[in-house]
Backbone as CSV, one residue per row, in Angstrom:
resi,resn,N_x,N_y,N_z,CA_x,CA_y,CA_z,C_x,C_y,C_z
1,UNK,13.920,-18.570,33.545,13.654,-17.144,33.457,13.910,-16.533,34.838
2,UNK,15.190,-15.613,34.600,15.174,-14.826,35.941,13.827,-13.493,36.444
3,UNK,14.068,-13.642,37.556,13.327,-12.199,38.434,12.774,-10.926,37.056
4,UNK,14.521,-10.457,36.935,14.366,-9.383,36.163,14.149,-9.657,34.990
5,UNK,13.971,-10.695,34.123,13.328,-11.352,33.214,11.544,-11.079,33.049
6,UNK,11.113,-11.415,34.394,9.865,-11.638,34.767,9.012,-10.166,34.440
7,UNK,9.966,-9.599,35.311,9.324,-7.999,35.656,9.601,-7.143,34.499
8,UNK,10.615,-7.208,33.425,10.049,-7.007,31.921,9.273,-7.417,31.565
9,UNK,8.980,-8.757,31.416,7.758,-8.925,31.014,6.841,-8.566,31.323
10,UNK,6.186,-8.241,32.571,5.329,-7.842,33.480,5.189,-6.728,33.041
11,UNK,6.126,-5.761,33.076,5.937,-4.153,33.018,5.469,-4.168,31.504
12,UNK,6.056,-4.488,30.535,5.581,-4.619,29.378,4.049,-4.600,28.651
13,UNK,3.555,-5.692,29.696,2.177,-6.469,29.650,1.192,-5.183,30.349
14,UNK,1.843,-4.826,31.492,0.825,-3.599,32.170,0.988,-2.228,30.836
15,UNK,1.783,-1.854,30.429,2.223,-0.658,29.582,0.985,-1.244,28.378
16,UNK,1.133,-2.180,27.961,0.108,-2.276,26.560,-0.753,-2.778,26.996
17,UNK,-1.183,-2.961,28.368,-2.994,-2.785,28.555,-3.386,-1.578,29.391
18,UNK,-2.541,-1.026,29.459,-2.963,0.407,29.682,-3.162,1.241,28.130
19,UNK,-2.091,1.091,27.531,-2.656,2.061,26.166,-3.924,1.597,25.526
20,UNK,-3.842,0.496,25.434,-4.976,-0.456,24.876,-6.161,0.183,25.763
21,UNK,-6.123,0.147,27.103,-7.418,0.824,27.721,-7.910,2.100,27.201
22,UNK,-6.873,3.044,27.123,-7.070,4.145,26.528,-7.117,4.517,25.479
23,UNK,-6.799,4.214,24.529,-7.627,3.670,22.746,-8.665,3.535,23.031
24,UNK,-9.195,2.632,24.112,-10.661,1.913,24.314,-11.137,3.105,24.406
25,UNK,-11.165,3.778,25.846,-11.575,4.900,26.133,-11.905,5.782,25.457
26,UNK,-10.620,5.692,24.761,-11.265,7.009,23.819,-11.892,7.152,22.077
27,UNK,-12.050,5.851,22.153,-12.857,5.323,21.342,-14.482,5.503,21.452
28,UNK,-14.291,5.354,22.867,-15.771,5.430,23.744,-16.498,7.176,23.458
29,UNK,-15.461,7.844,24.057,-15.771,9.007,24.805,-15.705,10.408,23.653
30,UNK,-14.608,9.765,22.692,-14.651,10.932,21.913,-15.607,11.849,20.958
31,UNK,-15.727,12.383,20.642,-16.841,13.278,19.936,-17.334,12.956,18.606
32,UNK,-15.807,12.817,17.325,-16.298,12.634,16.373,-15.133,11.579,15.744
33,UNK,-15.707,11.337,14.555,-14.732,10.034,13.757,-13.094,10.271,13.847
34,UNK,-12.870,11.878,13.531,-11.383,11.973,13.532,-10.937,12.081,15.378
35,UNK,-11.271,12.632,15.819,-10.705,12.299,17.222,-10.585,10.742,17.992
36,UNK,-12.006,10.261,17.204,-11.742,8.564,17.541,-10.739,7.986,16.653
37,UNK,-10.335,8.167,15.677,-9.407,7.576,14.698,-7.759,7.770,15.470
38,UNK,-8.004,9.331,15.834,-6.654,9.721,16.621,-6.308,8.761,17.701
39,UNK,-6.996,8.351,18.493,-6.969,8.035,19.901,-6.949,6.234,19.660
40,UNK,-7.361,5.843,18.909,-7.399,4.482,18.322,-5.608,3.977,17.892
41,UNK,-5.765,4.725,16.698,-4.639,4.567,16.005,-3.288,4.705,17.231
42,UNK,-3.431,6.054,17.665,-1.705,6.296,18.207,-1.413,5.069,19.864
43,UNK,-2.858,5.298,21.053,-2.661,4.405,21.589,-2.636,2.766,21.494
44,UNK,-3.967,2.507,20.892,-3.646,1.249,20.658,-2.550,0.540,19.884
45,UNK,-1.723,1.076,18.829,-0.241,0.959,18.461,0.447,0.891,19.373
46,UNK,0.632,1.672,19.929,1.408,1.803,21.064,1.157,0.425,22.274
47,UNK,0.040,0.101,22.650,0.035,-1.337,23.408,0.017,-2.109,22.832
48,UNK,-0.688,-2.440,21.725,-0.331,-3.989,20.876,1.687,-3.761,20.534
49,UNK,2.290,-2.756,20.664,3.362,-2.887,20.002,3.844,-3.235,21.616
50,UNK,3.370,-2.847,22.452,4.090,-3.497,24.093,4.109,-4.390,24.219
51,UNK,2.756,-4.730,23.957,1.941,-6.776,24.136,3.008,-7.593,23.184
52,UNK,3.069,-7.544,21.869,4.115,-7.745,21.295,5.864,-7.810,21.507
53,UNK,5.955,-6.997,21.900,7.723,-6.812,22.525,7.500,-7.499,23.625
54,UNK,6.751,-7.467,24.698,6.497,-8.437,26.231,6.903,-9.992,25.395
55,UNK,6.158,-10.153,23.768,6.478,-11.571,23.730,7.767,-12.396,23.176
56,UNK,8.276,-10.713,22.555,9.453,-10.976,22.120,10.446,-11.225,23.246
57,UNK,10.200,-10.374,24.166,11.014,-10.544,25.188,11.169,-11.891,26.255
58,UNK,9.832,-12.718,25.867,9.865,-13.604,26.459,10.106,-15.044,25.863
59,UNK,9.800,-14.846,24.805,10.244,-16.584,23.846,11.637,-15.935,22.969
60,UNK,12.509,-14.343,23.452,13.675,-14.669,23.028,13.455,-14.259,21.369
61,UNK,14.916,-14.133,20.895,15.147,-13.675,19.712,15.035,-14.981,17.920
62,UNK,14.324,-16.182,18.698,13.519,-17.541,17.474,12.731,-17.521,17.444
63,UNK,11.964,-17.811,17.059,10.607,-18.499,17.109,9.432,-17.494,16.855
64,UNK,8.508,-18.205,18.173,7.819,-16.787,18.193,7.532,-14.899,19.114
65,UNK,9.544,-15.610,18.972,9.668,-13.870,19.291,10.031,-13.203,17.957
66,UNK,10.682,-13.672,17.307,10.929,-13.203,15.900,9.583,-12.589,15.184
67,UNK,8.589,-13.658,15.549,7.232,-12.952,14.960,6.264,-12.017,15.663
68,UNK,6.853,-12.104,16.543,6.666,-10.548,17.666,7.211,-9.583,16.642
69,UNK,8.495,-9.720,16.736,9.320,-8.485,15.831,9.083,-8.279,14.579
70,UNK,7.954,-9.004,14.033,7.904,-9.127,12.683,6.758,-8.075,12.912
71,UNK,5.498,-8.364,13.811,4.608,-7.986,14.273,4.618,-6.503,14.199
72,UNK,5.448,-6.401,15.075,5.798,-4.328,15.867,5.621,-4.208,14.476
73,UNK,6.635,-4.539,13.203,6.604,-3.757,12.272,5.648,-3.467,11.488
74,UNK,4.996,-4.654,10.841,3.571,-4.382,10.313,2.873,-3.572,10.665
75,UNK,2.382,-3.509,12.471,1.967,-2.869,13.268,1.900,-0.967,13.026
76,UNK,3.302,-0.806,12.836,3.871,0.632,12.679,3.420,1.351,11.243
77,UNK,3.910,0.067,10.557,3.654,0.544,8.952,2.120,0.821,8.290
78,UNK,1.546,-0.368,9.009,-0.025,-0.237,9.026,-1.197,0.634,9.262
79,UNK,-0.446,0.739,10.573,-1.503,1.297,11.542,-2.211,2.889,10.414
80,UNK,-1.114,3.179,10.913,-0.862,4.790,10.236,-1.487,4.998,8.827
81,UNK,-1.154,4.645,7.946,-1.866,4.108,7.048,-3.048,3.993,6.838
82,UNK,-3.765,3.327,7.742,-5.142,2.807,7.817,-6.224,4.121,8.153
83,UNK,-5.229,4.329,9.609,-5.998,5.659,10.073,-6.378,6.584,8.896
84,UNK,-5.144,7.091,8.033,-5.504,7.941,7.575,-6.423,7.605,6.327
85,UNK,-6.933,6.549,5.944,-7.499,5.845,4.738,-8.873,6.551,5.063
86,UNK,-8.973,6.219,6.790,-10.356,5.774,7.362,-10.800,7.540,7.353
87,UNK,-9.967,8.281,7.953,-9.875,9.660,8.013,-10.371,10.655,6.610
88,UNK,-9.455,10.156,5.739,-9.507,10.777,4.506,-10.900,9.924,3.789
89,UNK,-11.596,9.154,4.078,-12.652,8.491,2.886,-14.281,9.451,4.260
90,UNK,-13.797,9.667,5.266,-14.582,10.669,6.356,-15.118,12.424,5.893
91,UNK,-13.664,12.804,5.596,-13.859,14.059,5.109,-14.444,13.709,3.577
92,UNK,-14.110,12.793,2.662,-14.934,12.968,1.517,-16.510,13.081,1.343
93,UNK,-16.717,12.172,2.163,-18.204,11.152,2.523,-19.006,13.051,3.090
94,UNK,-18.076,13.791,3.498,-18.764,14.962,4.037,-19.231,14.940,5.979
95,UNK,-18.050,14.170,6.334,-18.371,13.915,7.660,-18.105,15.074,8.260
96,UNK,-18.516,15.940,9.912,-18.421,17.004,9.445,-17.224,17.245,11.184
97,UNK,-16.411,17.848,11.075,-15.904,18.405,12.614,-16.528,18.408,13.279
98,UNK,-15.997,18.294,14.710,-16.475,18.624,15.827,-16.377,19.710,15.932
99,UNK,-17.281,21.029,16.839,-17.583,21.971,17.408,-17.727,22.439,15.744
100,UNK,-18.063,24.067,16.069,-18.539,25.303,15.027,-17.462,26.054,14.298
101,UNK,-15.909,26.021,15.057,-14.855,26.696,15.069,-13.726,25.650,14.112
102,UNK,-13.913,24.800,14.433,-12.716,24.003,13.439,-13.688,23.659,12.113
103,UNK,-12.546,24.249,11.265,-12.286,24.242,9.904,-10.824,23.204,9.016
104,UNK,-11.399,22.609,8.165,-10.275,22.025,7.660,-9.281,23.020,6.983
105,UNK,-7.929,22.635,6.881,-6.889,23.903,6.620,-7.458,23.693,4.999
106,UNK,-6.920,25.530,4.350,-7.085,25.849,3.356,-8.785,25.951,3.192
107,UNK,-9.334,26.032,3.649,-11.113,25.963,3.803,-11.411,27.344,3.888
108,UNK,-12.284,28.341,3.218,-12.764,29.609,3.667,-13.904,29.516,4.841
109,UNK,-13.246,30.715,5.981,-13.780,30.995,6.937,-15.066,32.050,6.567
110,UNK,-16.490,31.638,7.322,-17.757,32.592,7.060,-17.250,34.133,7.845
């Protein structure tokens, strides 16, 4: 494995534990279920799909880089999906917005 081999990988590995931090974060910090769902879903996709490509990039286009690439995809198709499962069974259940001012669209305003 050359230099510039390395430092893809490297950069890779820093990029999806940074999003991953910030999913965390804002998992932590956010207000209500849909803003945590937001911040979950789009970053942490986004670094597991880095962490993933870092491994594709590193065991190469057999093995288990192939299941890296198999990975991203599930990943993509999933994710999204899920969020909105988790989102949509929220608003049924009667979970309610954050602040006084947001309204779900099509909703009458007092």
């Amino acid at each position: 494995m050359n230099e510039i081999h390395q430092l893809v990988v490297a950069a890779l590995v820093v990029v999806g534990s940074f999003f991953l931090l910030v999913g965390t974060v804002g998992l932590l910090r956010l207000p209500d279920v849909y803003n945590r769902m937001h911040a979950t879903s789009k970053a942490t996709t986004l670094g597991a799909s880095s962490l993933l490509l870092a491994g594709f990039v590193y065991y190469g286009p057999q093995g288990a880089g192939l299941t890296s690439l198999v990975g991203i995809v599930f990943l993509f198709l999933t994710a999204p999906t899920g969020a909105h499962l988790i989102s949509r069974s929220a608003q049924k259940m009667g979970v309610p917005l954050f602040g006084k001012e947001a309204k779900w669209p099509g909703e009458e305003s007092d």
